[in-house]
Each structure stands twice: as structure tokens, then as C-alpha cells.
GUVO-507649 format. One record per atom (N, C-alpha, C): x, y, z; residue number from 1; atom name; residue in one letter. Coordinates in pm, 1 decimal, always signed. Example, Ala and Ser with C-alpha at 12.3 -4.5 7.8 and 13.67 -1.06 7.14 Angstrom:
<sites>
{xx:+1319.0 | yy:-569.0 | zz:+780.0 | seq:1 | atom:N | type:A}
{xx:+1230.0 | yy:-450.0 | zz:+780.0 | seq:1 | atom:CA | type:A}
{xx:+1320.0 | yy:-330.0 | zz:+780.0 | seq:1 | atom:C | type:A}
{xx:+1285.0 | yy:-225.0 | zz:+708.0 | seq:2 | atom:N | type:S}
{xx:+1367.0 | yy:-106.0 | zz:+714.0 | seq:2 | atom:CA | type:S}
{xx:+1290.0 | yy:+3.0 | zz:+787.0 | seq:2 | atom:C | type:S}
</sites>
This chain:
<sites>
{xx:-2443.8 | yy:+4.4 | zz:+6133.5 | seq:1 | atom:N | type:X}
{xx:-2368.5 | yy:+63.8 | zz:+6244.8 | seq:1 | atom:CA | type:X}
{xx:-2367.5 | yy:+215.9 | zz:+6234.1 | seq:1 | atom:C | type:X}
{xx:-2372.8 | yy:+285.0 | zz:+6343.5 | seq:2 | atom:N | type:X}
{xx:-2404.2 | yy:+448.9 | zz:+6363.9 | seq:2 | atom:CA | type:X}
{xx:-2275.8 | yy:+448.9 | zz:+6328.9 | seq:2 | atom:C | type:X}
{xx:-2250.9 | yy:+607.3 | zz:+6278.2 | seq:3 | atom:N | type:X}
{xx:-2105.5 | yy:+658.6 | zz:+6232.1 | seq:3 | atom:CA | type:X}
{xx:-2075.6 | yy:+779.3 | zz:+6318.9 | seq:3 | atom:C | type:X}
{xx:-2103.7 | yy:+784.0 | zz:+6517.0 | seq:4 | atom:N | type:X}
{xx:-2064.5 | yy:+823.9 | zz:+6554.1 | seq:4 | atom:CA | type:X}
{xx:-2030.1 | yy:+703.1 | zz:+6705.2 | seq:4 | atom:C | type:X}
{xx:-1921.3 | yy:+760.0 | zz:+6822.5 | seq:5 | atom:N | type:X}
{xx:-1936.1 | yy:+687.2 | zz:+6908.2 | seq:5 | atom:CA | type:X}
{xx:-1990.2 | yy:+659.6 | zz:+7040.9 | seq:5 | atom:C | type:X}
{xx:-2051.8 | yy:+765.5 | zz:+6996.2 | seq:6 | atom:N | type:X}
{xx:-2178.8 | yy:+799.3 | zz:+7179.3 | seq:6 | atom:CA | type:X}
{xx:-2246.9 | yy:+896.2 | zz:+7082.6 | seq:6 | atom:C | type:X}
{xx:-2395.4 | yy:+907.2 | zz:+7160.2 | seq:7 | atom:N | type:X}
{xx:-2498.1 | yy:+977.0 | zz:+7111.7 | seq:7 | atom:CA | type:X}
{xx:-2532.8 | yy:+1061.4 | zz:+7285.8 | seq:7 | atom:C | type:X}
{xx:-2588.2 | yy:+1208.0 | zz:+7272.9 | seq:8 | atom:N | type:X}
{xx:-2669.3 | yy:+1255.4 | zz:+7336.8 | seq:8 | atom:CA | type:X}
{xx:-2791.6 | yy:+1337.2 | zz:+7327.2 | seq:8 | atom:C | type:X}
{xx:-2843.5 | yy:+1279.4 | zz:+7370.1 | seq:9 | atom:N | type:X}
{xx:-3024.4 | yy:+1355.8 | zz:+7382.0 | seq:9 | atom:CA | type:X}
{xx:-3036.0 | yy:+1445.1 | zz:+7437.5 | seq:9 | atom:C | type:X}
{xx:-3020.3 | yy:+1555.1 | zz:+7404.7 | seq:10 | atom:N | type:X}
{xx:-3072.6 | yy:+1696.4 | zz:+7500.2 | seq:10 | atom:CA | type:X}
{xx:-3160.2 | yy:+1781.7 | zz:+7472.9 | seq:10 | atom:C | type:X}
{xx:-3264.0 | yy:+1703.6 | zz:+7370.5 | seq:11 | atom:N | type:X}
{xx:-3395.0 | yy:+1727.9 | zz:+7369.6 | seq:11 | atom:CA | type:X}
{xx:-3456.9 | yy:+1801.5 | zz:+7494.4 | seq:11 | atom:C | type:X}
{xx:-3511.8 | yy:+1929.4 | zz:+7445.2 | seq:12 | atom:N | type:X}
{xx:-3584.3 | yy:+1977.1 | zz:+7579.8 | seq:12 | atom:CA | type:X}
{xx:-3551.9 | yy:+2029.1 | zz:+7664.7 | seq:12 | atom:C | type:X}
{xx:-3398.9 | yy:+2024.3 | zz:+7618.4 | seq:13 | atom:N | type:X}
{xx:-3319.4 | yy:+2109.4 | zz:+7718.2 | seq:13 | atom:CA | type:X}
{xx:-3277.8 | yy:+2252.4 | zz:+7689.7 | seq:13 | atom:C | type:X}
{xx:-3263.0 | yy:+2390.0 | zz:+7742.9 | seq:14 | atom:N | type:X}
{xx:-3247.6 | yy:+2475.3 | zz:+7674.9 | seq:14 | atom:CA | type:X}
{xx:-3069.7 | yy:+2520.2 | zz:+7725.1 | seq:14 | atom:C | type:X}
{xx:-3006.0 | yy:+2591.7 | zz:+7660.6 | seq:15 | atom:N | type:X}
{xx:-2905.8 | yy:+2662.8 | zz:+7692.7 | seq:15 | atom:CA | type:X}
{xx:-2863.9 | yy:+2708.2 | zz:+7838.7 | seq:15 | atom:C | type:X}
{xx:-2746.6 | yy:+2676.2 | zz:+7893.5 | seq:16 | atom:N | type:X}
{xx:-2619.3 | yy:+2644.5 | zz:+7806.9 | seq:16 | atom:CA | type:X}
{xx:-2643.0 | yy:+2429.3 | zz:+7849.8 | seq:16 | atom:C | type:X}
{xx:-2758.8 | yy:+2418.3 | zz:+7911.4 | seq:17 | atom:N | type:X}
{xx:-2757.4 | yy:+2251.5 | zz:+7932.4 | seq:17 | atom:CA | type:X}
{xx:-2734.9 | yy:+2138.9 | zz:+7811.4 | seq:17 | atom:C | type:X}
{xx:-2766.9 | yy:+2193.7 | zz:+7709.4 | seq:18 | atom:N | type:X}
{xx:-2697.9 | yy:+2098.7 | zz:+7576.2 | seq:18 | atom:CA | type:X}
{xx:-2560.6 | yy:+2092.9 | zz:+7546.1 | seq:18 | atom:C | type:X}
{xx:-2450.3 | yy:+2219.3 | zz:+7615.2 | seq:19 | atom:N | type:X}
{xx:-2304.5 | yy:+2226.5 | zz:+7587.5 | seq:19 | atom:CA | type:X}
{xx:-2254.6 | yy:+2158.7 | zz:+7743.0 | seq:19 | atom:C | type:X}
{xx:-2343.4 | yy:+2160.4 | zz:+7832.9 | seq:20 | atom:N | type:X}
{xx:-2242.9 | yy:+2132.9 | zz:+7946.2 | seq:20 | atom:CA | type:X}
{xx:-2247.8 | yy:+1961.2 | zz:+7984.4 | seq:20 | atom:C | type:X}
{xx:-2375.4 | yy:+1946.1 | zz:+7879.8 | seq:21 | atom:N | type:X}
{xx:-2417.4 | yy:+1751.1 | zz:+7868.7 | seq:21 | atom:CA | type:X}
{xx:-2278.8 | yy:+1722.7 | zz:+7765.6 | seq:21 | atom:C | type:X}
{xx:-2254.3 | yy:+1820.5 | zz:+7692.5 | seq:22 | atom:N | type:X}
{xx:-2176.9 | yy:+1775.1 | zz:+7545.0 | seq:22 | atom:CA | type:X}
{xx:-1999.9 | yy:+1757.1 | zz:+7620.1 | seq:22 | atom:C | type:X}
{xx:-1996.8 | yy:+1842.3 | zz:+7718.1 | seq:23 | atom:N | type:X}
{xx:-1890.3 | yy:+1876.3 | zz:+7702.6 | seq:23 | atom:CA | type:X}
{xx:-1818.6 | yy:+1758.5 | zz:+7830.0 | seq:23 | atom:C | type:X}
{xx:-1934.5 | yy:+1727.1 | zz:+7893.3 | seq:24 | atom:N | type:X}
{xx:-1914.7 | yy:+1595.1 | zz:+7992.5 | seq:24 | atom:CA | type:X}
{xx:-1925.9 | yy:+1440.8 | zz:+7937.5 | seq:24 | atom:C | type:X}
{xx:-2005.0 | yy:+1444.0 | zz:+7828.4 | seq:25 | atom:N | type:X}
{xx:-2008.4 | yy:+1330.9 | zz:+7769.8 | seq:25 | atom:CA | type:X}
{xx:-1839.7 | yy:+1350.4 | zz:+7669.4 | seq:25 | atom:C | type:X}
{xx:-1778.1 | yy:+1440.2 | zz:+7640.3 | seq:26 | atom:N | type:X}
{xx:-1675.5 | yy:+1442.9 | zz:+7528.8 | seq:26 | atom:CA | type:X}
{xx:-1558.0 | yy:+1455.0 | zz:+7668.2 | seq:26 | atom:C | type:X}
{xx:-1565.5 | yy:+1442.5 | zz:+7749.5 | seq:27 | atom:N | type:X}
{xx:-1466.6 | yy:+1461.5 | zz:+7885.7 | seq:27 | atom:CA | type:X}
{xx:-1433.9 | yy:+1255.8 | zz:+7901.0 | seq:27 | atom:C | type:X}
{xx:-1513.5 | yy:+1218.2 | zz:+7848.5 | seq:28 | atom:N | type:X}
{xx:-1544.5 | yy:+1073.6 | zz:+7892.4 | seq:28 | atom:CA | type:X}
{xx:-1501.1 | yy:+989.9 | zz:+7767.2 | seq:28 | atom:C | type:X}
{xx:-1432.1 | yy:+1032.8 | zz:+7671.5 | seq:29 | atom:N | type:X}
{xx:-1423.9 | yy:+977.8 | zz:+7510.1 | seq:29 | atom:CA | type:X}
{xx:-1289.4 | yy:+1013.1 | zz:+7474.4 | seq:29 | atom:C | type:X}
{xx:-1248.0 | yy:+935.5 | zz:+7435.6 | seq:30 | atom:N | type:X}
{xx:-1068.7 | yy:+946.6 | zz:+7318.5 | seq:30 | atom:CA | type:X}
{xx:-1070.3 | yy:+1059.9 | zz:+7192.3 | seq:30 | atom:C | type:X}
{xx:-927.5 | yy:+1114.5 | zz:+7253.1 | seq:31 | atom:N | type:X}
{xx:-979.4 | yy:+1177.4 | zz:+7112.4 | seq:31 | atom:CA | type:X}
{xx:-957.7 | yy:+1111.0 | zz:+6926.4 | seq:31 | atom:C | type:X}
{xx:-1020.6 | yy:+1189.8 | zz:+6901.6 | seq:32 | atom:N | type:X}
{xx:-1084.8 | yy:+1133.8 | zz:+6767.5 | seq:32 | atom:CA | type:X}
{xx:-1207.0 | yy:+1061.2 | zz:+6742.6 | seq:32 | atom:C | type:X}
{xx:-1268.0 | yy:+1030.5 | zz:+6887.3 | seq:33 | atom:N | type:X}
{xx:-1419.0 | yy:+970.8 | zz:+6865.9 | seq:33 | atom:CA | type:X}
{xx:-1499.5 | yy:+1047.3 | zz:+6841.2 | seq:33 | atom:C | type:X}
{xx:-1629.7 | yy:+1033.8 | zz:+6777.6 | seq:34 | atom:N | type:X}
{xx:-1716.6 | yy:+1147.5 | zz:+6760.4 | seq:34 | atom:CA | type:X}
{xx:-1852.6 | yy:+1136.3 | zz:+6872.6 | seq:34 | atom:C | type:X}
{xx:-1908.3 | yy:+1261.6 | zz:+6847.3 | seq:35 | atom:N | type:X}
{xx:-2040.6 | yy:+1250.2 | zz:+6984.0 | seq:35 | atom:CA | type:X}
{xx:-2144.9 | yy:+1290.4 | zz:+6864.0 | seq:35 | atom:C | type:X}
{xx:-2249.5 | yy:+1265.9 | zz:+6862.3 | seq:36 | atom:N | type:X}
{xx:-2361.3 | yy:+1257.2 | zz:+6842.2 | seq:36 | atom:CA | type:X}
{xx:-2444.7 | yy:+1323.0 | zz:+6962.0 | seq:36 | atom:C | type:X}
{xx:-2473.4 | yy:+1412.3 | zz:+6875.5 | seq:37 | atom:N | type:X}
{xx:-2581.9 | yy:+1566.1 | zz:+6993.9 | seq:37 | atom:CA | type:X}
{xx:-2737.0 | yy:+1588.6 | zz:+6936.1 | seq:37 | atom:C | type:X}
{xx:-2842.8 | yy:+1552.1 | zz:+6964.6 | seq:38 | atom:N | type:X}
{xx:-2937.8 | yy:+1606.3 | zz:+6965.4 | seq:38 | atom:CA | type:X}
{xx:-3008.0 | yy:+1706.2 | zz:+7031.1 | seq:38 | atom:C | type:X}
{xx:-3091.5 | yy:+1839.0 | zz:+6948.1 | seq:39 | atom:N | type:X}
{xx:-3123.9 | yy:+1936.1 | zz:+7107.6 | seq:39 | atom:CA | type:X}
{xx:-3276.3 | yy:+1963.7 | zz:+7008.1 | seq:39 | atom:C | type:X}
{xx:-3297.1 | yy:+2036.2 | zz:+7082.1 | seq:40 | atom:N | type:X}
{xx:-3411.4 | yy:+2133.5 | zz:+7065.3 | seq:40 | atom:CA | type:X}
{xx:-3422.8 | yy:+2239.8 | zz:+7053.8 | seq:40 | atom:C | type:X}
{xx:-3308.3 | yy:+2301.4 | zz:+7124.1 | seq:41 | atom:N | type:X}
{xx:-3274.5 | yy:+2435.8 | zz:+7105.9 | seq:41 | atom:CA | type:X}
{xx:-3208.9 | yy:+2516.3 | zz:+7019.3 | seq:41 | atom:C | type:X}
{xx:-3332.9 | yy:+2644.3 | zz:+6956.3 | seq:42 | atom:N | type:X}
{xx:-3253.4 | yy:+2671.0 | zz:+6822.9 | seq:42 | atom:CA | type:X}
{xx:-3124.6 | yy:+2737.8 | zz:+6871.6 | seq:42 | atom:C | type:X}
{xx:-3100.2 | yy:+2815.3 | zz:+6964.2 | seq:43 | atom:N | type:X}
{xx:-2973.2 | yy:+2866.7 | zz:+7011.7 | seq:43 | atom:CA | type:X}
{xx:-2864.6 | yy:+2754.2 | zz:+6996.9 | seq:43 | atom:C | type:X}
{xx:-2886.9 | yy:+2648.6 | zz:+7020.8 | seq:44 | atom:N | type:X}
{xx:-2749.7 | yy:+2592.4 | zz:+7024.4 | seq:44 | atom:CA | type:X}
{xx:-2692.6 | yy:+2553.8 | zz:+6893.5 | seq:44 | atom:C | type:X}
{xx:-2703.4 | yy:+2620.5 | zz:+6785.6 | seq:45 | atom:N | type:X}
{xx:-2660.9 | yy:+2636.5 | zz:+6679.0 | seq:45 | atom:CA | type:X}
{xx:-2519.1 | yy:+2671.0 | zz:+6701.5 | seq:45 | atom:C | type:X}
{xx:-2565.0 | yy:+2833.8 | zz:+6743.0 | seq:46 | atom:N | type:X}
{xx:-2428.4 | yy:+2900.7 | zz:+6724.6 | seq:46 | atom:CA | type:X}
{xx:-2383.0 | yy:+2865.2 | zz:+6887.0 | seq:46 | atom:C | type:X}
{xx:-2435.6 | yy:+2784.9 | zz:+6960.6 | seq:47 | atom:N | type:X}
{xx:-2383.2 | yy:+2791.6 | zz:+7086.0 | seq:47 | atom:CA | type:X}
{xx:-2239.7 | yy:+2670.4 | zz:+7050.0 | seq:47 | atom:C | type:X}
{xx:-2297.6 | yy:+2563.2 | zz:+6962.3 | seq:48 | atom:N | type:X}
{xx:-2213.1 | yy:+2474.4 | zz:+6922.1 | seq:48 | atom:CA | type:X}
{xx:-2070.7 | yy:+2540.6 | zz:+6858.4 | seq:48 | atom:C | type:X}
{xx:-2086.1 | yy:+2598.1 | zz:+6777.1 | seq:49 | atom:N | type:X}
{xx:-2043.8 | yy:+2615.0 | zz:+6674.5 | seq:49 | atom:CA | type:X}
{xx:-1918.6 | yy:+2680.3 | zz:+6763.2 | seq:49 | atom:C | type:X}
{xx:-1987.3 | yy:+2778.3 | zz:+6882.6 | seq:50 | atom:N | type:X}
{xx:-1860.4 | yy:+2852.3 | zz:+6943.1 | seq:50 | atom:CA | type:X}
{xx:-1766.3 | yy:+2772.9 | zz:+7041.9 | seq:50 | atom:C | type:X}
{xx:-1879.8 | yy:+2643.4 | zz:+7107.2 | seq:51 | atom:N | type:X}
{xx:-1813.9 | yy:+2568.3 | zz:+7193.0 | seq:51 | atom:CA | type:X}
{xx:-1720.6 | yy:+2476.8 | zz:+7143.2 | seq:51 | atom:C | type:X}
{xx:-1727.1 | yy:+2490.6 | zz:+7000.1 | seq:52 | atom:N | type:X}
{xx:-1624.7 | yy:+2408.6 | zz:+6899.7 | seq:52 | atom:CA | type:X}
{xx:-1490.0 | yy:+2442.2 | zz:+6859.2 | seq:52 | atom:C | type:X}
{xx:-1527.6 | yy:+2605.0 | zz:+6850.1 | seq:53 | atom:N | type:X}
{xx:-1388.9 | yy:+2710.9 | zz:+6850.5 | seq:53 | atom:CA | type:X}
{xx:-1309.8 | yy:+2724.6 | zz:+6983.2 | seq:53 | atom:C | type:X}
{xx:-1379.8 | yy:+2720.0 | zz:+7101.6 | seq:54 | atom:N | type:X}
{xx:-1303.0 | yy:+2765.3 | zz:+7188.5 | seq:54 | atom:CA | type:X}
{xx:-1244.6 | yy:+2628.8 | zz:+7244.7 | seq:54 | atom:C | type:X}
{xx:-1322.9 | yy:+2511.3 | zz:+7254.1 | seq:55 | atom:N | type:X}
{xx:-1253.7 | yy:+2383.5 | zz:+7332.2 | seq:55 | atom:CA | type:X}
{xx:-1167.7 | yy:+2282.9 | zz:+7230.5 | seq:55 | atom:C | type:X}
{xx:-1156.9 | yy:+2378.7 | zz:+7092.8 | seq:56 | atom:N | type:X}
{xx:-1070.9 | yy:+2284.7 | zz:+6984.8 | seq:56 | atom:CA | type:X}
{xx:-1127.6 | yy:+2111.5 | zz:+6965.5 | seq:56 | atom:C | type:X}
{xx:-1259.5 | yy:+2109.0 | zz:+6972.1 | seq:57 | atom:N | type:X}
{xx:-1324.5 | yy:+2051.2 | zz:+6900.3 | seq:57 | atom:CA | type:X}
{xx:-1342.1 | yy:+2021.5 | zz:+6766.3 | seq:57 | atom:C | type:X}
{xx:-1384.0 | yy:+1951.9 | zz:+6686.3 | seq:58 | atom:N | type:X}
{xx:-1425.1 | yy:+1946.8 | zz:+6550.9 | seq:58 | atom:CA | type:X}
{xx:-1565.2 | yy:+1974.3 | zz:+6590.5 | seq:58 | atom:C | type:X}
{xx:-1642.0 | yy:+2070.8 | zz:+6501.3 | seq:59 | atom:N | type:X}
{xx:-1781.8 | yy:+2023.3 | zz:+6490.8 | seq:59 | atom:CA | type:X}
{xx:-1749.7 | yy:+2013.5 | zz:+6314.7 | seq:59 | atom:C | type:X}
{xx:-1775.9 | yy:+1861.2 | zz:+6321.9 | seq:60 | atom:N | type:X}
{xx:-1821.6 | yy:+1790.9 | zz:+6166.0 | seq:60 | atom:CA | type:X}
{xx:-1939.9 | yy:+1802.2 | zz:+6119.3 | seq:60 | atom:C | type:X}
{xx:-2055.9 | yy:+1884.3 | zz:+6162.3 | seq:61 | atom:N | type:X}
{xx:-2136.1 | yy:+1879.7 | zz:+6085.5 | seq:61 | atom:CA | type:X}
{xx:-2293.7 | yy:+1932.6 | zz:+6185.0 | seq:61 | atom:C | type:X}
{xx:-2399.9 | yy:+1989.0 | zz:+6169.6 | seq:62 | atom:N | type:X}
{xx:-2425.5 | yy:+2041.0 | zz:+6180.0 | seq:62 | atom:CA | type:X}
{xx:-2573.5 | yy:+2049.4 | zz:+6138.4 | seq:62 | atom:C | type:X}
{xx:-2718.5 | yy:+2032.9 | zz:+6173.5 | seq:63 | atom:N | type:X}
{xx:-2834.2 | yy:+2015.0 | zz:+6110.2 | seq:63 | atom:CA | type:X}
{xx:-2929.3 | yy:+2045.3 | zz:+6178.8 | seq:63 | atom:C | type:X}
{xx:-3015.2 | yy:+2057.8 | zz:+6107.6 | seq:64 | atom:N | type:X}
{xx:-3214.8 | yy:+2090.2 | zz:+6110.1 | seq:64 | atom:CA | type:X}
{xx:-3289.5 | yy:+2020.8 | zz:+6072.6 | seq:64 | atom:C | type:X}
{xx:-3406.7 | yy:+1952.3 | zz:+6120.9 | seq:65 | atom:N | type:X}
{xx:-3499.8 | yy:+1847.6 | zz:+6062.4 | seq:65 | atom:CA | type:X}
{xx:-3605.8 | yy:+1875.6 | zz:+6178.2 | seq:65 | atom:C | type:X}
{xx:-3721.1 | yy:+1959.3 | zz:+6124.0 | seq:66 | atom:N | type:X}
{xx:-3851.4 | yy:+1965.5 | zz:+6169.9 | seq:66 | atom:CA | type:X}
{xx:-3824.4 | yy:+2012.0 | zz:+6331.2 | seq:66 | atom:C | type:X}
{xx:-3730.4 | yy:+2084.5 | zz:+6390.7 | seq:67 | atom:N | type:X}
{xx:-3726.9 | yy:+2154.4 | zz:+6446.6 | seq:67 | atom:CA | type:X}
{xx:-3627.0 | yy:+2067.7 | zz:+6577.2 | seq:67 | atom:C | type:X}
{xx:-3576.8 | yy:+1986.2 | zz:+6542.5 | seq:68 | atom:N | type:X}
{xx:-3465.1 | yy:+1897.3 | zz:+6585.6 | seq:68 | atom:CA | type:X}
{xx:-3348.6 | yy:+1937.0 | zz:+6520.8 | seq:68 | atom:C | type:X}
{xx:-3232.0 | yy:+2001.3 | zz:+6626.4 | seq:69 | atom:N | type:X}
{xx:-3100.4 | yy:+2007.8 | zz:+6567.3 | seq:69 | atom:CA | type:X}
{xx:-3012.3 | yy:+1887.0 | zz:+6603.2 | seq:69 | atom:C | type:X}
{xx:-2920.2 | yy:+1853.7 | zz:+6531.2 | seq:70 | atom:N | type:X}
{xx:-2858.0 | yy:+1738.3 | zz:+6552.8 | seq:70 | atom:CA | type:X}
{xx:-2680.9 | yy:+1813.1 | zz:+6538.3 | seq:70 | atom:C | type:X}
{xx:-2576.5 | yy:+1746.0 | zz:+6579.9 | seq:71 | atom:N | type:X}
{xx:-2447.6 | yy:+1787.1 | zz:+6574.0 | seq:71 | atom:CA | type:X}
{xx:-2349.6 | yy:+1706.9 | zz:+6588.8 | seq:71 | atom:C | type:X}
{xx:-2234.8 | yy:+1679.5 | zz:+6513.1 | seq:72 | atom:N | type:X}
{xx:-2103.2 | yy:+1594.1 | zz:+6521.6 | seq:72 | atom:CA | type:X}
{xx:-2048.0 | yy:+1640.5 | zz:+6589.3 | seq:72 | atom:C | type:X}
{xx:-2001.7 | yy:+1645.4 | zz:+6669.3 | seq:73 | atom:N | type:X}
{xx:-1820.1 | yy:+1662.4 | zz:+6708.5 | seq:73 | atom:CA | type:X}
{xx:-1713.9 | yy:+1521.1 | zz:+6716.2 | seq:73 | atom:C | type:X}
{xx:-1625.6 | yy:+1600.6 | zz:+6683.5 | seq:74 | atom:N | type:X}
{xx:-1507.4 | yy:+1484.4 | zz:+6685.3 | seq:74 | atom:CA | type:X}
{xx:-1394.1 | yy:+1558.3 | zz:+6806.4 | seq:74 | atom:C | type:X}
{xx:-1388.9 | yy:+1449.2 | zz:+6929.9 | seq:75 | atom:N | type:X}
{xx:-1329.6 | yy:+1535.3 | zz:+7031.6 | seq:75 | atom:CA | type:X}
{xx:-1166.7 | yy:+1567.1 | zz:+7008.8 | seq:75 | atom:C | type:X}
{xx:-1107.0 | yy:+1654.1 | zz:+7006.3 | seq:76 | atom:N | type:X}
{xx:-958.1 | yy:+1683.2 | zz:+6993.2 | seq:76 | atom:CA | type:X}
{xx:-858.6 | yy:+1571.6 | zz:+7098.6 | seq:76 | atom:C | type:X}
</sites>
């Protein structure tokens, strides 16, 4: 079993379309569930990271693998 509770693909997508998929898919979820984010875009590193500070998000975690970023959040 995955150890998040929705996943999104935003492969291919560039900025700000990986935060505004994230932030509609986490509009749709309880809080304390987590989202599962995939992108492509190296920007959305720190794009995450800020959309985490300002909408009181958790981002739990955070990664790189062959040019695939991946990202937790746990929605507030």
C-alpha cells in the first residue's frame, strides 16, 4: 500500500501548473491526508517549498531521481 493518499502527475508541466494542480487536488482532501506530486520541473523545488510556507501545508519531504522531482505534502 502507497504511504500517501492521492498521487499527482505533473510531469511536463512547467510552472506555476504543478502548484495550481497541487493546490486543487489538496482543496479536495482532509486534512492530514498526504498528496503525492510528481513534476518535471526543476523550479518547482523551491516553488513547493514556498507554496508550503504560505498555504500552511506540510511539505514532508522532498526529491530528485534522474530528473523527476517528486513531493509530500500533508494538507493542514
Amino acid at each position: 500500500m502507497a504511504d500517501f493518499d492521492q498521487e499527482l502527475d505533473a510531469t511536463g508541466l512547467n510552472c506555476p501548473l504543478p502548484i495550481l494542480k497541487a493546490k486543487k487536488a489538496l482543496n479536495t482532501m482532509n486534512s492530514g491526508q498526504t498528496l503525492h506530486v510528481l513534476t518535471t520541473d526543476p523550479g518547482s523545488v523551491k516553488d513547493f517549498a514556498a507554496f508550503a510556507k504560505q498555504t500552511g501545508n506540510k511539505l514532508l519531504s522532498s526529491g530528485e531521481d534522474g530528473g523527476k522531482y517528486t513531493f509530500l505534502l500533508e494538507k493542514a
